[in-house]
N, C-alpha and C positions, 0 to 999 in steps of 0.2 A: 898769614898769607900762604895761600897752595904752593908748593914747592914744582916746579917744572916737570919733573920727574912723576910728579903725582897727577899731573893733568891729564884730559883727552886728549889720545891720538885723532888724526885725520881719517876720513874714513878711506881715502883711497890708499893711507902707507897699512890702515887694519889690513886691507885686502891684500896689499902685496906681501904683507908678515904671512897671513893667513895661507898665500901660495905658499911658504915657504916652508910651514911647517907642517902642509900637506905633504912635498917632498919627502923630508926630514922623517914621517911615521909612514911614509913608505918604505924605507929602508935607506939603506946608507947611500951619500949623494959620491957619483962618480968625479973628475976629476975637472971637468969642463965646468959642473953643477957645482961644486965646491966653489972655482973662480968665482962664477957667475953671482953668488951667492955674499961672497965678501967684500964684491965689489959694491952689491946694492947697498950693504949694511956699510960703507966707509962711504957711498954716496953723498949719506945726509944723517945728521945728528938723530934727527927722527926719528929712523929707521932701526938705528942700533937702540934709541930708547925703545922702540918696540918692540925688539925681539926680546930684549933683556926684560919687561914686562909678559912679554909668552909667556917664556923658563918658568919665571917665577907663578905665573897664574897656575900655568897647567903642570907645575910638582904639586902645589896646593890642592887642584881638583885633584890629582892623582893621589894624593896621599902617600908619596917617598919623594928621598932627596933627589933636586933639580937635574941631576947629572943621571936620572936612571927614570928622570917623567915620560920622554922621548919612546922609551922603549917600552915602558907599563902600557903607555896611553894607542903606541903600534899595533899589539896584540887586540884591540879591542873591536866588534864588530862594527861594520861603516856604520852601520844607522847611527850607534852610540857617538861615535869618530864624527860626525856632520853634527849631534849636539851640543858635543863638548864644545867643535871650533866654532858656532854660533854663539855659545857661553862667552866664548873666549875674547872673541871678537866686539860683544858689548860692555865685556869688561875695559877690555881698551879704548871707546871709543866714548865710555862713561864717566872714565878717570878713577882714582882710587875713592874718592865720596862716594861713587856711585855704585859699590861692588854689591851691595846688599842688594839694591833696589831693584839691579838689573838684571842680576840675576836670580830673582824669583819666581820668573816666569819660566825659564828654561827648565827649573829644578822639579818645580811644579808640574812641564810636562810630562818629564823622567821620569817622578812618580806615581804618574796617570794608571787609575784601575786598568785600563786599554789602551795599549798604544801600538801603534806600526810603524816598523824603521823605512829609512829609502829604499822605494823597491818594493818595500813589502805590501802586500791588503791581507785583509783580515775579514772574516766572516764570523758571527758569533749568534747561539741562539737565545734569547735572554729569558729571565725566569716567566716572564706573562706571553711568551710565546712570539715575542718580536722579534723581528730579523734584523741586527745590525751590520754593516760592512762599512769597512774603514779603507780610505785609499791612504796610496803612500803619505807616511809622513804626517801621520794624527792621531790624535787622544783626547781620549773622555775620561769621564769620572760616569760610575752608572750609581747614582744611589736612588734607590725603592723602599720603600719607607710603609705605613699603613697608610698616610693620606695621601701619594702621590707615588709616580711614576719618574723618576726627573735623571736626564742626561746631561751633564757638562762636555758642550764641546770645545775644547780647549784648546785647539789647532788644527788645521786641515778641512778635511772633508767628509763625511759620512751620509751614507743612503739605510734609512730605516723604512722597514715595513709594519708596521704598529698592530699589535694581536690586541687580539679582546680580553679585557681583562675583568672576572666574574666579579671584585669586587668594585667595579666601577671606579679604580683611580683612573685622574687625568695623567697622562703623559704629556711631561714637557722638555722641551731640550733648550738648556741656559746655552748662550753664549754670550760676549763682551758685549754684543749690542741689544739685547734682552731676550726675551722668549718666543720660544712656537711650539704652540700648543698641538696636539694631533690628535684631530678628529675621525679616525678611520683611514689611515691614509698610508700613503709613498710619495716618500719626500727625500728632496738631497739637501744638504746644508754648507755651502763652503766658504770659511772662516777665510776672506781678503779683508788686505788692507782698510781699513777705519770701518768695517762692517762686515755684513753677513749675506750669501747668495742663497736664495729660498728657493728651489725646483720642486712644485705639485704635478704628480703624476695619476696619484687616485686619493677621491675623498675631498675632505677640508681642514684647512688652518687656518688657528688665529695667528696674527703675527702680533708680539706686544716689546716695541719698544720702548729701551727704559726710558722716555722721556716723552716722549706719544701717546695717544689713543690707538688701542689694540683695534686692527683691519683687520678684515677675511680674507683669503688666498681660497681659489677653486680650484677642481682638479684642471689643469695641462695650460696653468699659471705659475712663473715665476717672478721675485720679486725679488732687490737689493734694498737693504736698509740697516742703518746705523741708530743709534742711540739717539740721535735729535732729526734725522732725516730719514725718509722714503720713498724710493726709487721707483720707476713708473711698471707699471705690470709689463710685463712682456709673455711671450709666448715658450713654453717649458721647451726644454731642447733634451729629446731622450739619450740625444749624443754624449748628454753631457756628463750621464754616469755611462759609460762604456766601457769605464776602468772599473767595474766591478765584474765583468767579465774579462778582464784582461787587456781592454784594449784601448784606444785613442784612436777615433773619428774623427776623420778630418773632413769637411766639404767646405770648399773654400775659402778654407782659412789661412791668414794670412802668415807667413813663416815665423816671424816673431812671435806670434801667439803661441803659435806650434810648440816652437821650441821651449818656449817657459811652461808650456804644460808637459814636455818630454822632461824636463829637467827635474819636476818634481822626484822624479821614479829612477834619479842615479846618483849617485855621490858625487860631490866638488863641482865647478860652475860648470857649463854650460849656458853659452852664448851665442847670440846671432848679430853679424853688422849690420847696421840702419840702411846700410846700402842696401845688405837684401833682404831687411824684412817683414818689405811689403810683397815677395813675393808669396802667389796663393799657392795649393794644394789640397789635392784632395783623394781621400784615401782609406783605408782600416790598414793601423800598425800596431804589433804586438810591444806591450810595456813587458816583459818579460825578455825582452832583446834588445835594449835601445840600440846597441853600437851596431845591429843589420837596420833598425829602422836608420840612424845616420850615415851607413853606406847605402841606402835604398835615397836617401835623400841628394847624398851628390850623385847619384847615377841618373835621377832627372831631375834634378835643376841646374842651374849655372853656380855653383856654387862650389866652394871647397873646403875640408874641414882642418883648422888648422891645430894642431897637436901640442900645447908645449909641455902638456904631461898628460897623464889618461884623467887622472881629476880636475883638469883645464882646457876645453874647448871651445874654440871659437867657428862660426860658419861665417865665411866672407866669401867675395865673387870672387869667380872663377876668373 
């Protein structure tokens, strides 16, 4: 029998552990933060078995004893600091059975030929003369072979511009929900939940799900599709790679969208109340400054942004 100790946590005590130990590799907790802190953990049983779970996960990832993880794991840059706590987080919420399984993905995207931290994009020129760019928070595998061209996108988002290549391999880029092929083209791809968002801008693709008959996409079509399902064409939105120039287009978009698209491109949450957000806006804001775009955001809306650390945000009405 699973021993208690060894079970899944809750996913809402993962999250308040996961506050905590954002704190904690910020530096040392002051004296109110301390309180505050012991109070939660004598709250509920729960709660101390979770943190006692942290220690022990992240001295492992860290590789030295438990009493010196804290401060190894401080030092490290956020992008790396947002994987580990994602790591960390499914190890808790997996239980101790599930430590392999769940995290192979994270490690997997660690050691991605290309990746980009929070914040970061990437431009890269590949060997047949294609344009790659990666937005915050993604990675591939590029392997090129003699009979093929083939990109793993393994998380996130990327915009390719597909060069000619004299000896005629095909370019394809894999992901979870299977392939697209590129036929002369500019395309975005971004890896959501149970599937994959297709943006044609020039040229054609096939799209070939793994459990479907491979369609065509034309140019200034986009299309959503999973592994047993296919999303109806819709109309390409050039707004939608903006962040390969730096920025996030808004035109009437509703605040919540907003914000979970702001959020990709900063460390620790960021969030908006359901009070407000259905509110719209519309705009060009630079990803290279979010905290003027979320002072540009309470200076016209009704909204206010509430603080309980710089890696936990919330926007609520004003």
């Amino acid at each position: 029998m699973k021993r208690a100790s060894e079970g899944p946590i809750a996913p809402a005590i993962v999250e308040q552990a996961s506050h905590w130990l954002m704190l904690h590799w910020g530096g040392e907790l002051d004296a109110e933060q301390r309180q505050r802190f012991a109070d939660w953990r004598a709250a509920d049983p729960e709660h101390s078995r979770a943190w006692q779970r942290l220690e022990h996960l992240q001295s492992t990832l860290a590789g030295v004893p438990a009493a010196t993880a804290s401060s190894v794991l401080r030092e490290m840059p956020d992008a790396r600091k947002r994987q580990t706590l994602k790591l960390l987080g499914l190890l808790l919420m997996a239980g101790a059975g599930g430590y392999v399984a769940q995290s192979q993905v994270p490690w997997r995207e660690t050691l991605a030929d290309l990746r980009s931290g929070t914040g970061e994009r990437l431009q890269r020129t590949l060997a047949d003369g294609s344009q790659l760019s990666l937005n915050s928070g993604s990675a591939v595998n590029i392997r090129y072979s003699t009979n093929e061209r083939r990109i793993e996108l393994l998380r996130g988002e990327l915009l390719l511009d597909s060069g000619k290549d004299p000896a005629g391999r095909p370019l394809i880029v894999a992901t979870a929900a299977g392939e697209i092929q590129a036929l002369g083209t500019r395309f975005s791809i971004y890896e959501t939940e149970g599937g994959s968002r297709v943006e044609l801008y020039e040229g054609e693709l096939e799209l070939r799900p793994r459990r479907l008959q491979a369609v065509r996409l034309h140019a200034g079509q986009q299309r959503w599709f999973s592994a047993e399902r296919l999303g109806q064409v819709g109309k390409a939105d050039v707004n939608a790679i903006a962040w390969s120039d730096g920025r996030l287009v808004a035109e009437r978009m509703p605040l919540g969208r907003f914000i979970a698209e702001l959020s990709r491109h900063r460390p620790g949450l960021l969030r908006c109340d359901p009070v407000v957000a259905r509110l719209e806006l519309t705009g060009v804001f630079p990803l290279d400054d979010t905290n003027r775009v979320l002072a540009a955001l309470q200076q016209s809306l009704p909204i206010e942004i509430h603080r309980l650390s710089r890696y936990w945000i919330t926007l609520v009405p004003r």
